[in-house]
DOVO-328661 format. One record per residue (C-alpha): residue in one letter; y, z, x. Coordinates in steps of 0.05 Angstrom, whole numbers, plus 5000, padded with zeros to 4 digits. Layout:
<nodes>
<type A&py Y&pz Z&px X>
...
</nodes>
This chain:
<nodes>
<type X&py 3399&pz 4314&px 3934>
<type X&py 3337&pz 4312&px 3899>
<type X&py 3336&pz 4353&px 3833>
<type X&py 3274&pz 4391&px 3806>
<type X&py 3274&pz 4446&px 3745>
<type X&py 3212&pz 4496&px 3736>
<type X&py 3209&pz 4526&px 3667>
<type X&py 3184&pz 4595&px 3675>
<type X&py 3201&pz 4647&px 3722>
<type X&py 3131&pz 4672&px 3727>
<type X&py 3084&pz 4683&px 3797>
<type X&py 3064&pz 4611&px 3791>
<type X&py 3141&pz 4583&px 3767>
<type X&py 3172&pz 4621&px 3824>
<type X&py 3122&pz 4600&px 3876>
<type X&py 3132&pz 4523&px 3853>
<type X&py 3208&pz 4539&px 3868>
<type X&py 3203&pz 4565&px 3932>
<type X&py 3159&pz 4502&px 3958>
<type X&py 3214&pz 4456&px 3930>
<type X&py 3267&pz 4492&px 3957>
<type X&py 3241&pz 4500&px 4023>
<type X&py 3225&pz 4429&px 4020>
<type X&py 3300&pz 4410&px 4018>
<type X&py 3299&pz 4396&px 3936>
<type X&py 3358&pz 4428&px 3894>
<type X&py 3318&pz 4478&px 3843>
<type X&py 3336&pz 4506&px 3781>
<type X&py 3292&pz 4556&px 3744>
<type X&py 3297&pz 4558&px 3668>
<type X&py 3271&pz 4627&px 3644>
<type X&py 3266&pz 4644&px 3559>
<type X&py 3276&pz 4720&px 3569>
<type X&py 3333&pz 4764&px 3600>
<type X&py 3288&pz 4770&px 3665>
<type X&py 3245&pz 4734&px 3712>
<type X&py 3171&pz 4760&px 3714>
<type X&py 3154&pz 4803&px 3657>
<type X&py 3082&pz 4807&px 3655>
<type X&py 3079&pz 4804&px 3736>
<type X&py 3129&pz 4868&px 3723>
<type X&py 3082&pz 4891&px 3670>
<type X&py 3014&pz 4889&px 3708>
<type X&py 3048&pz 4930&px 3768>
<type X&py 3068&pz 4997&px 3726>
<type X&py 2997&pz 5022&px 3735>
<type X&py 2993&pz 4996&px 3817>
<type X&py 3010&pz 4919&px 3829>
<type X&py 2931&pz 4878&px 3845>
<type X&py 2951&pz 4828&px 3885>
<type X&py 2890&pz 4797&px 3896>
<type X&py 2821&pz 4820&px 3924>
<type X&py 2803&pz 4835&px 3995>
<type X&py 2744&pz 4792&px 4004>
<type X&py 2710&pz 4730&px 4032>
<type X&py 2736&pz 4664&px 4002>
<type X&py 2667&pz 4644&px 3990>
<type X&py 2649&pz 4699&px 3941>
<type X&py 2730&pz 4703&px 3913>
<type X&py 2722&pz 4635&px 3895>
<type X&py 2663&pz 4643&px 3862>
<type X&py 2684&pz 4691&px 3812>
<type X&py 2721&pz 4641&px 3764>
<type X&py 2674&pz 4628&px 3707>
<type X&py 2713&pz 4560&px 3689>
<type X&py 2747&pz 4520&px 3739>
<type X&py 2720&pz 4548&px 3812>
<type X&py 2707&pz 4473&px 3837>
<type X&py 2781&pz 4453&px 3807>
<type X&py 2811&pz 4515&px 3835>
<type X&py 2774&pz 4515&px 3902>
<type X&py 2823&pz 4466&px 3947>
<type X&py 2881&pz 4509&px 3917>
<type X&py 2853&pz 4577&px 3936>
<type X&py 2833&pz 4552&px 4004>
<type X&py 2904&pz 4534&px 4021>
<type X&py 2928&pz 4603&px 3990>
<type X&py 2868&pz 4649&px 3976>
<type X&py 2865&pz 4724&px 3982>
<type X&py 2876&pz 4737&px 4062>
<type X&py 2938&pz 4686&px 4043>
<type X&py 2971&pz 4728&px 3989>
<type X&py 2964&pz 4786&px 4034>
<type X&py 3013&pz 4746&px 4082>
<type X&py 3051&pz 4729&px 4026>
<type X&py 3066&pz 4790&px 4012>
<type X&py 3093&pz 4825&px 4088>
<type X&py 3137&pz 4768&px 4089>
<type X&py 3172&pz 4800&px 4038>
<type X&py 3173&pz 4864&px 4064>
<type X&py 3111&pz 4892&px 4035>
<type X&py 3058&pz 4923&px 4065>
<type X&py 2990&pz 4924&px 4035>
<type X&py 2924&pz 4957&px 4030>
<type X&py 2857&pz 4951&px 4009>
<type X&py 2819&pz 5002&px 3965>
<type X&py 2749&pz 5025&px 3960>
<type X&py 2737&pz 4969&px 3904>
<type X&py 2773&pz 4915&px 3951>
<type X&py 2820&pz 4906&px 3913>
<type X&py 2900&pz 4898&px 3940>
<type X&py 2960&pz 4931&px 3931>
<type X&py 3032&pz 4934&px 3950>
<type X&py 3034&pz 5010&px 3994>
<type X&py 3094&pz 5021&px 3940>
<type X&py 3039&pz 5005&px 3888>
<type X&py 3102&pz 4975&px 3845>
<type X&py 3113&pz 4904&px 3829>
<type X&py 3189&pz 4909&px 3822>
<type X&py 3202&pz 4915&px 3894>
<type X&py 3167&pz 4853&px 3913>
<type X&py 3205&pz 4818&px 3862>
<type X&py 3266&pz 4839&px 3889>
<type X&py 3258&pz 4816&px 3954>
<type X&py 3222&pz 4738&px 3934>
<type X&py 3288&pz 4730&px 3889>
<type X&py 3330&pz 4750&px 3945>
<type X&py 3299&pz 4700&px 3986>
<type X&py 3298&pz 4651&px 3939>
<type X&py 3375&pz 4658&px 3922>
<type X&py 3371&pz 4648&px 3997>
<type X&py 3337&pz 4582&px 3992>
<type X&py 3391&pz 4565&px 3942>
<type X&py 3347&pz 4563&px 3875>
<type X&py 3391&pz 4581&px 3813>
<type X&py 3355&pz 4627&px 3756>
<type X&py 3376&pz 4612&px 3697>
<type X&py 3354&pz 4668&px 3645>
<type X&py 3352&pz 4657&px 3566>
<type X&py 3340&pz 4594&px 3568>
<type X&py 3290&pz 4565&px 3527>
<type X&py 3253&pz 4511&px 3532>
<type X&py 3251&pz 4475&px 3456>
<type X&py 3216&pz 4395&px 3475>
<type X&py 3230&pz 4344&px 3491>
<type X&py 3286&pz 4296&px 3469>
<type X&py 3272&pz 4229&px 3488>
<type X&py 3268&pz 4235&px 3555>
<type X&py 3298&pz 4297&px 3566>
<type X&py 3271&pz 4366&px 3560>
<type X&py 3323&pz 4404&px 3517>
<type X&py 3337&pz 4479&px 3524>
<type X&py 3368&pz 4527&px 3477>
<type X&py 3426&pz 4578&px 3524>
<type X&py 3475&pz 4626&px 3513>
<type X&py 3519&pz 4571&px 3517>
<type X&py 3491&pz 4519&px 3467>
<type X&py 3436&pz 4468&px 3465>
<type X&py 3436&pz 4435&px 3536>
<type X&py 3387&pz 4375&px 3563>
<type X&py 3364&pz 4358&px 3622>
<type X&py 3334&pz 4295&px 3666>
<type X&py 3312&pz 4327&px 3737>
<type X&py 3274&pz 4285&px 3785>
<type X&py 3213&pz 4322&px 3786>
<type X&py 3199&pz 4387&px 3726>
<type X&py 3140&pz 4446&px 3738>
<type X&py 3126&pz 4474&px 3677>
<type X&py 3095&pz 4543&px 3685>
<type X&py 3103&pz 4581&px 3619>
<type X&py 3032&pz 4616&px 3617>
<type X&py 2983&pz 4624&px 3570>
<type X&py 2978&pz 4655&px 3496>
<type X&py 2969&pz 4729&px 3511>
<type X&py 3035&pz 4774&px 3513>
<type X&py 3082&pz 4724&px 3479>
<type X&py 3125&pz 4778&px 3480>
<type X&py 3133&pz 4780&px 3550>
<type X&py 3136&pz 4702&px 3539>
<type X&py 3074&pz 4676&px 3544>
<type X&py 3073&pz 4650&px 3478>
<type X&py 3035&pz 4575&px 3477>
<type X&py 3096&pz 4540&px 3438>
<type X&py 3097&pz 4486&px 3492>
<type X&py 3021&pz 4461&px 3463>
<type X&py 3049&pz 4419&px 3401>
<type X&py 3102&pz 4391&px 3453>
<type X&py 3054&pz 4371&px 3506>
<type X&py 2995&pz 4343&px 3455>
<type X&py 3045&pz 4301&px 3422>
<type X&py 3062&pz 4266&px 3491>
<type X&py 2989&pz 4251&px 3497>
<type X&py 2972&pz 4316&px 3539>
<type X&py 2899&pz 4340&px 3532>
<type X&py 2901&pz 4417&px 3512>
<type X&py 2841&pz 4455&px 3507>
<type X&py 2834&pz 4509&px 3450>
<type X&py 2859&pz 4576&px 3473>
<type X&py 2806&pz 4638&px 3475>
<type X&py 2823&pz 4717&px 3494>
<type X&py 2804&pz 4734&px 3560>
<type X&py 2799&pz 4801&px 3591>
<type X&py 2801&pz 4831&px 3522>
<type X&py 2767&pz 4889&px 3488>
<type X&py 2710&pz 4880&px 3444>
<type X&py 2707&pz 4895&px 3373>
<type X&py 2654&pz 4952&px 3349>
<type X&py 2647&pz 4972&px 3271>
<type X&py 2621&pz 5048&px 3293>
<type X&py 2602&pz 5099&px 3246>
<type X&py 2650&pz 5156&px 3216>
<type X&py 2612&pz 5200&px 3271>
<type X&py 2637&pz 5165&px 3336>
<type X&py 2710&pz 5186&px 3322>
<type X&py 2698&pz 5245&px 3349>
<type X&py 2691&pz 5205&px 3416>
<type X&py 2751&pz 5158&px 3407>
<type X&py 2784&pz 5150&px 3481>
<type X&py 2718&pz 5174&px 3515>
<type X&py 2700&pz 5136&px 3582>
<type X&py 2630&pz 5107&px 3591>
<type X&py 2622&pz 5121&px 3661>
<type X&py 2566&pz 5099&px 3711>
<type X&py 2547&pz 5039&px 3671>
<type X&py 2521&pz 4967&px 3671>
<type X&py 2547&pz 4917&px 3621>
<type X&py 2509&pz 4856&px 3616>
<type X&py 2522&pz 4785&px 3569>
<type X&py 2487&pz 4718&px 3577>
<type X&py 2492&pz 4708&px 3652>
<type X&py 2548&pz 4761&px 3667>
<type X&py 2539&pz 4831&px 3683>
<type X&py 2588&pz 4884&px 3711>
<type X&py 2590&pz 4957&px 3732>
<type X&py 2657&pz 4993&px 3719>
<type X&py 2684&pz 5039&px 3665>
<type X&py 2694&pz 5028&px 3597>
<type X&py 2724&pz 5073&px 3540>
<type X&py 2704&pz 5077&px 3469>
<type X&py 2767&pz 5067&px 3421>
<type X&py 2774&pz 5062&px 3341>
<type X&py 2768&pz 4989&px 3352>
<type X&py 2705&pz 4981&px 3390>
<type X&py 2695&pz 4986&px 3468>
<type X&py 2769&pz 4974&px 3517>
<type X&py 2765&pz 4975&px 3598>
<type X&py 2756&pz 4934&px 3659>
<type X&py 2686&pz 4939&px 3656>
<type X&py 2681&pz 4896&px 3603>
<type X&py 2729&pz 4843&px 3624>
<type X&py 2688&pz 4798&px 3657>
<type X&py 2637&pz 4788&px 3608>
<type X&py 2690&pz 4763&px 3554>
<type X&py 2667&pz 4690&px 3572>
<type X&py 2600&pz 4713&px 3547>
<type X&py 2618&pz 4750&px 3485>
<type X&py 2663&pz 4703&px 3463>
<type X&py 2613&pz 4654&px 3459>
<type X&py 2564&pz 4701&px 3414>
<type X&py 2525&pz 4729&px 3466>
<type X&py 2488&pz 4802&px 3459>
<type X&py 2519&pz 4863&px 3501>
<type X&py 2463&pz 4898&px 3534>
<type X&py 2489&pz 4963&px 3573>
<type X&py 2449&pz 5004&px 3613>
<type X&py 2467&pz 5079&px 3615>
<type X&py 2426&pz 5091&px 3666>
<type X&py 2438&pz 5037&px 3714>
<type X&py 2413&pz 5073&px 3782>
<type X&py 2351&pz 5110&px 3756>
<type X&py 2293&pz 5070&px 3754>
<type X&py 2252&pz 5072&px 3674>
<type X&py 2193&pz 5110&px 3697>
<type X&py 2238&pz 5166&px 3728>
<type X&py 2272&pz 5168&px 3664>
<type X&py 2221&pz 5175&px 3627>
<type X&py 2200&pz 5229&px 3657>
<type X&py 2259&pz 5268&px 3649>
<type X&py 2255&pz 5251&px 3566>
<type X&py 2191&pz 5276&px 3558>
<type X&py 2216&pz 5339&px 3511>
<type X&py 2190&pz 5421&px 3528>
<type X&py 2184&pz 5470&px 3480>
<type X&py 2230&pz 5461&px 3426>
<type X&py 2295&pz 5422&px 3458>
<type X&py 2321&pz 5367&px 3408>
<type X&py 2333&pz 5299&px 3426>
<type X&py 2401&pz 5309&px 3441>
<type X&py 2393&pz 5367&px 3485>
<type X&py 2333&pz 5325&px 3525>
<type X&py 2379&pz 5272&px 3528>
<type X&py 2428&pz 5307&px 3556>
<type X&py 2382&pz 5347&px 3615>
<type X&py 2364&pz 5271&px 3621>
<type X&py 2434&pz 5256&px 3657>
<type X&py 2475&pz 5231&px 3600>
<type X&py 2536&pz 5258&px 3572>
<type X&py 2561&pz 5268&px 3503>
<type X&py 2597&pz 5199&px 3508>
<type X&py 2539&pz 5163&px 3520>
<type X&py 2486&pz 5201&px 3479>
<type X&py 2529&pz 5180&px 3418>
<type X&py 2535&pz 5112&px 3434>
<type X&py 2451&pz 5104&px 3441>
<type X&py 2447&pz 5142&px 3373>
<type X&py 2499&pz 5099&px 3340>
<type X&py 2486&pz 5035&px 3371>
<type X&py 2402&pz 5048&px 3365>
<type X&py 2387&pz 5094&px 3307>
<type X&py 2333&pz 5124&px 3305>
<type X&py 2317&pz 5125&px 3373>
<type X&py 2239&pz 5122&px 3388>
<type X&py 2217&pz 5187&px 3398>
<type X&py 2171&pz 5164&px 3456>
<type X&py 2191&pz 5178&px 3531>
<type X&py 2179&pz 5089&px 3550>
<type X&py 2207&pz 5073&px 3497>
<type X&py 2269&pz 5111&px 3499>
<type X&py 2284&pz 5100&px 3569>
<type X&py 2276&pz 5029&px 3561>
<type X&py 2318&pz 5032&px 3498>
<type X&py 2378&pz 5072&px 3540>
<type X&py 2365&pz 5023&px 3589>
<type X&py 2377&pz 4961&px 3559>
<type X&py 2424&pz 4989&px 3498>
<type X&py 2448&pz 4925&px 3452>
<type X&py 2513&pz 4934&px 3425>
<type X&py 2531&pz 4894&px 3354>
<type X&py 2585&pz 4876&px 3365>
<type X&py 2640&pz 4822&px 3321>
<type X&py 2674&pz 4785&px 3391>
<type X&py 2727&pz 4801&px 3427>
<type X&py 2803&pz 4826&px 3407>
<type X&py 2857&pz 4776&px 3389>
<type X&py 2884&pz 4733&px 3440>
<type X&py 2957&pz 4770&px 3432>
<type X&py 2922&pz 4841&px 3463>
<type X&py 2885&pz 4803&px 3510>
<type X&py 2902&pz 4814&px 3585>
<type X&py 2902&pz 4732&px 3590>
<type X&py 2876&pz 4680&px 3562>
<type X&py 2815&pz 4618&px 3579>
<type X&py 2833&pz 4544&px 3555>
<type X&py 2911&pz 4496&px 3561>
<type X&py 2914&pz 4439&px 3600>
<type X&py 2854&pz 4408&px 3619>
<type X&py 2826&pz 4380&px 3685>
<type X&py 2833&pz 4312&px 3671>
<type X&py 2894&pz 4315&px 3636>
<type X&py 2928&pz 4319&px 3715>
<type X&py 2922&pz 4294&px 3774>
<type X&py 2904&pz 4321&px 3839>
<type X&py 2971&pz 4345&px 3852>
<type X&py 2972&pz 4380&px 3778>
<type X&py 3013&pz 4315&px 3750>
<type X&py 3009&pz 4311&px 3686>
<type X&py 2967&pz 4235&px 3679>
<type X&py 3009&pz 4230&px 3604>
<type X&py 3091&pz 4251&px 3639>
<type X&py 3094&pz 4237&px 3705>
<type X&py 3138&pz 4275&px 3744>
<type X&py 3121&pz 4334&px 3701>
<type X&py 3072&pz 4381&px 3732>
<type X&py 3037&pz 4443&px 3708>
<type X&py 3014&pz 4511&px 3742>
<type X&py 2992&pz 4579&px 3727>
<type X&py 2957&pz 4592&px 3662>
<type X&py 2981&pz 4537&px 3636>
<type X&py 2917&pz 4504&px 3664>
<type X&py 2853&pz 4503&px 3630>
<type X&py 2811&pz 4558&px 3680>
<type X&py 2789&pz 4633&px 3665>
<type X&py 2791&pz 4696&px 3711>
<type X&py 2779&pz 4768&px 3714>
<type X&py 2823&pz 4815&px 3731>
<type X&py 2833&pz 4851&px 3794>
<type X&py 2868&pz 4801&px 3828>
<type X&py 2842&pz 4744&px 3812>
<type X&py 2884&pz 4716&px 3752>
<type X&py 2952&pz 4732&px 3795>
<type X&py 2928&pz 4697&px 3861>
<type X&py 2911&pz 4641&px 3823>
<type X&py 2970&pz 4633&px 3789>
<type X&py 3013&pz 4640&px 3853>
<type X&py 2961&pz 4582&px 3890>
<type X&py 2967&pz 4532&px 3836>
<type X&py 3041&pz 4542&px 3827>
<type X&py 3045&pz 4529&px 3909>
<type X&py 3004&pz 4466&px 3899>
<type X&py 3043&pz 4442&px 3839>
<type X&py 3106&pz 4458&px 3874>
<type X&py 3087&pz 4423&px 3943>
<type X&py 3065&pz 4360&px 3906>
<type X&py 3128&pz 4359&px 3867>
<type X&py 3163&pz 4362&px 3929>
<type X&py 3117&pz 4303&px 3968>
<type X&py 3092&pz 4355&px 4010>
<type X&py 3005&pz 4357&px 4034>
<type X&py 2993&pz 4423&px 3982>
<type X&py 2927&pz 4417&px 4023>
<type X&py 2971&pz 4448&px 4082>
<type X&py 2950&pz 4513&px 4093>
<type X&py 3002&pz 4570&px 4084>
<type X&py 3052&pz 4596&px 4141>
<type X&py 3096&pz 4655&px 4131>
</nodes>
């Protein structure tokens, strides 16, 4: 029988192992940590997004860097896919008033129950605490509880993530290993990270505050969601996808008034009788939140009605880039497109194949970063195996 190892036990690692398994191989999984899926665990304490409940078209179209690359992938598993996915193992799903999807239980840990039930089923052996160290000569050599060990498998997935949450495991130690075999890596960049904000000694008073009823805008990217002033700068989903922007040096522009139009603002800043700015502001519709932002962020504010609803619509925040990649939710950059083959060989090892965030593409969150991962570790997987990845997905 055929012999294939995945490194990682990760969406995309245990999605490459069912496809091989199912397709008759004999599959071990090598996983550094005392457990499979941490950050998949991890991302479902607060309600497990499994992906997002819309057309493939616009899903698609919501990765910044690598949509074309991604596209066959996400057609053979996309969002109405993962939903499938997911019954099959016994859990039901719905969609929310954002469209995004969840597990009814909300909980990742259930789900992962029941895929490594079914992949014990499929005869896959997990192998936890092992860790993957290089290569040595041929063979990729592990560290285990039970000494240094190397192995030669037929076919290898390698699906150890990015460089955010290296304690969870996704720690980038593979690059060095790769780039020495000739494997082009791009430069890793925090994605879905906060911003950082030097505020003045006066904003603490608002530290953990929520921006509410917003619109965040950078470059070409622009988002409406909640964000939440911290001692660090500005945290939230809100802000997430415009980290491709602001990493790259662009402005933040935020709009506090996002459905009233300038002129009817201005109208409701024109000041009566003796009300200060901040009371006028806040008759205006803003709350204490964001009347501290406009006077940090924009001091002095014009004292004319235009030109302060234009200024609290269109709000620049100075900013110094995003937060380190180790708080970010994930990361952009890793293997590049040309550094594989359709299939997600690597051109430099073959018989070595990569998935997951691994691969050089960015995402936002709510959903799209996990559904990803589990398509591209389906197509690595099916590849591996000599199987059509193009096939489209059957429960």
């Amino acid at each position: 029988m055929k012999t294939a190892l995945v490194i990682g036990a990760g969406p995309a690692g245990l999605m490459a192992a069912e496809e091989l398994a199912r397709a008759g191989w004999q599959v071990t999984v090598a996983e550094a940590k005392p457990s499979p899926a941490r950050k998949f665990l991890m991302a479902g304490k607060s309600g497990l997004n499994l992906t997002r409940g819309e057309p493939l078209p616009a899903f698609t179209a919501r990765y910044p860097q690598g949509a074309d690359w991604l596209a066959p992938m996400l057609a053979a598993f996309g969002p109405a896919q993962v939903q499938d996915w997911a019954r099959g193992l016994g859990q039901e799903v719905f969609t929310g008033s954002t469209g995004r999807v969840f597990p009814v239980v909300m909980k990742g840990s259930p789900l992962l129950r029941a895929w490594l039930a079914r992949l014990s089923g499929l005869g896959v052996v997990l192998r936890t605490r092992w860790r993957w160290t290089g290569f040595q000569g041929a063979a990729l050599a592990f560290d285990t509880p039970d000494g240094p060990r190397l192995l030669t498998p037929d076919r290898t997935i390698l699906a150890l993530g990015g460089a955010s949450w290296p304690r969870l495991g996704s720690d980038a130690a593979w690059v060095p290993w790769l780039a020495a075999r000739g494997v082009v890596i791009a430069p890793f960049h925090p994605s879905n990270a906060g911003l950082v904000v030097d505020w003045s000694p006066h904003m603490a008073r608002h530290f953990g505050a929520a921006l509410k009823g917003i619109r965040l805008t950078a470059a070409d990217f622009s988002s409406r969601g909640e964000v939440t002033i911290s001692a660090r700068g500005l945290e939230g989903g809100g802000l997430y996808p415009l980290t491709p922007a602001l990493r790259d040096g662009a402005a933040l522009i935020i709009d506090l008034m996002p459905d009233t139009d300038a002129a009817t603002l201005a109208a409701r800043l024109t000041r009566r009788g003796k009300d200060s700015l901040t009371n006028t502001l806040r008759k205006a519709g803003l709350d204490a939140a964001k009347i501290a932002l406009a006077q940090d962020c924009a001091r002095p504010l014009p004292t004319d009605p235009q030109a302060l609803a234009r200024r609290l619509k269109a709000l620049p925040i100075p900013h110094k880039g995003p937060r380190p990649m180790d708080e970010a939710i994930s990361t952009a950059g890793g293997i590049r497109r040309d550094a594989v083959d359709d299939g997600l060989q690597l051109r430099a090892l073959p018989g070595i194949y990569a998935a997951g965030e691994m691969l050089d593409w960015d995402a936002p969150t709510g959903g799209y970063l996990l559904t990803a991962s589990l398509a591209s570790g389906r197509w690595a997987g099916r590849a591996a195996a000599g199987v059509d990845p193009a096939t489209a997905f059957s429960t």
